[in-house]
C-alpha positions as CSV (number, residue, x, y, z in Angstrom):
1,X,5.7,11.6,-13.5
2,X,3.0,9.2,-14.3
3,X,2.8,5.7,-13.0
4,X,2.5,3.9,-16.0
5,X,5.5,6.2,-18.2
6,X,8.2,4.2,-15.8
7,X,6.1,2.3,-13.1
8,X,9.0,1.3,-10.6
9,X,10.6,5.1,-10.6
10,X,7.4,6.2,-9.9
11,X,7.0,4.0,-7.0
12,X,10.3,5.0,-5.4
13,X,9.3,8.7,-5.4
14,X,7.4,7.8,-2.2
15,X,10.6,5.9,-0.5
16,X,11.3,7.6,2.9
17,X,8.1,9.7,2.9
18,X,5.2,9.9,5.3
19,X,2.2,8.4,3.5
20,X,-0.3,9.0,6.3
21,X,-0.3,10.0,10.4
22,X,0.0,6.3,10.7
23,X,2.5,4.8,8.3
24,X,6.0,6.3,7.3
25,X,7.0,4.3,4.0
26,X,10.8,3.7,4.0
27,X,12.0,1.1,1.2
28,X,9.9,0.1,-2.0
29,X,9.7,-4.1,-2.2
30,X,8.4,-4.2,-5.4
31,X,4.7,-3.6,-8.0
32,X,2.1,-5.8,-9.1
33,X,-1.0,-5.4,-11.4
34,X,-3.0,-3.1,-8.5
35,X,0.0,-1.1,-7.1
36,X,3.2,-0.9,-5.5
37,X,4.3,-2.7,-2.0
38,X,6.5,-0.9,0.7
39,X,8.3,-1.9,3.8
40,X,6.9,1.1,6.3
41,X,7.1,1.5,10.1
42,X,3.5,1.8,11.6
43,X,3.3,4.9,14.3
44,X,2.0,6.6,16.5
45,X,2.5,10.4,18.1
46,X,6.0,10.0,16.0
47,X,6.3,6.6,18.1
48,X,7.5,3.1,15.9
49,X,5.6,1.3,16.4
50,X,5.9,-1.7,14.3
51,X,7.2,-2.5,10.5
52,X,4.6,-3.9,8.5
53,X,3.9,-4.0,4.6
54,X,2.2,-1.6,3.1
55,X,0.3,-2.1,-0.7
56,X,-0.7,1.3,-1.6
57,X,-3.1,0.7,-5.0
58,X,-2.7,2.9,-8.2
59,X,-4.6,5.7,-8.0
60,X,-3.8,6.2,-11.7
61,X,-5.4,2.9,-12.2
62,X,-8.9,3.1,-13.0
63,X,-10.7,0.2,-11.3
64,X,-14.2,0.4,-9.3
65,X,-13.9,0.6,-5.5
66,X,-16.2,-2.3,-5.6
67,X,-13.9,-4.4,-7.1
68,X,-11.1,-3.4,-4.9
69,X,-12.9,-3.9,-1.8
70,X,-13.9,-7.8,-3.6
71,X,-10.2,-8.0,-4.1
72,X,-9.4,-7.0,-0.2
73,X,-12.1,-9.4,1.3
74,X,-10.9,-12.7,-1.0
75,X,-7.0,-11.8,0.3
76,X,-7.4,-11.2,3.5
77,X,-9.6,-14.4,3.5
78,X,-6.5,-16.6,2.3
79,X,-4.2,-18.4,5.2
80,X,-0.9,-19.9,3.7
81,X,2.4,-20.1,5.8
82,X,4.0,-18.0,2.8
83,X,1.3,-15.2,3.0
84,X,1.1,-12.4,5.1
85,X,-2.7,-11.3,7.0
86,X,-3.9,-7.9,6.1
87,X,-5.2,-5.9,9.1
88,X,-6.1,-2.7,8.1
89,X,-7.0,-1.9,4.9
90,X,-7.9,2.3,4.7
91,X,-9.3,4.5,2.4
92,X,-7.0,7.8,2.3
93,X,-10.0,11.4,1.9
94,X,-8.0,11.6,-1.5
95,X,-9.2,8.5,-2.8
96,X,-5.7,6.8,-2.6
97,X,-6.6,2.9,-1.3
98,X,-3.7,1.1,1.3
């Protein structure tokens, strides 16, 4: 399945999966224009840690990594009371941006 034949099912092929060592994905939230946004629990040695917010970008998407890293820097620079802070963005070895 592609992401952009049916963007949302594609999204919830990743519900209850391990997306990295450090974040199991359990409940799609919703997409937006760059990707798709998960409630995950952050862990470590198999250990919850935490639940945090995951935004995993379309890798489908073609857009420069320059102008995902601009994108990171101007939203982890906004402060609102309705906003969340971003901690740790990473750069999966298959290309896949979080």
């Amino acid at each position: 399945m592609q992401a952009n034949d049916r963007p949302e099912a594609f999204w919830r092929t990743f519900e209850g999966t391990p997306f990295s060592e450090k974040y199991h994905l359990k409940r799609f939230l919703g997409e937006g224009q760059f990707g798709g946004v998960f409630a995950a629990d952050e862990v470590l040695a198999d250990r919850h840690i935490r639940e945090v917010a995951i935004k995993i970008f379309n890798p489908l998407r073609p857009i420069a990594l320059d102008e995902l890293v601009q994108e990171l820097q101007q939203v982890m620079a906004l402060k609102h009371s309705h906003l969340i802070d971003c901690y740790s963005p990473e750069l999966r070895k298959d290309g896949v941006l979080l």
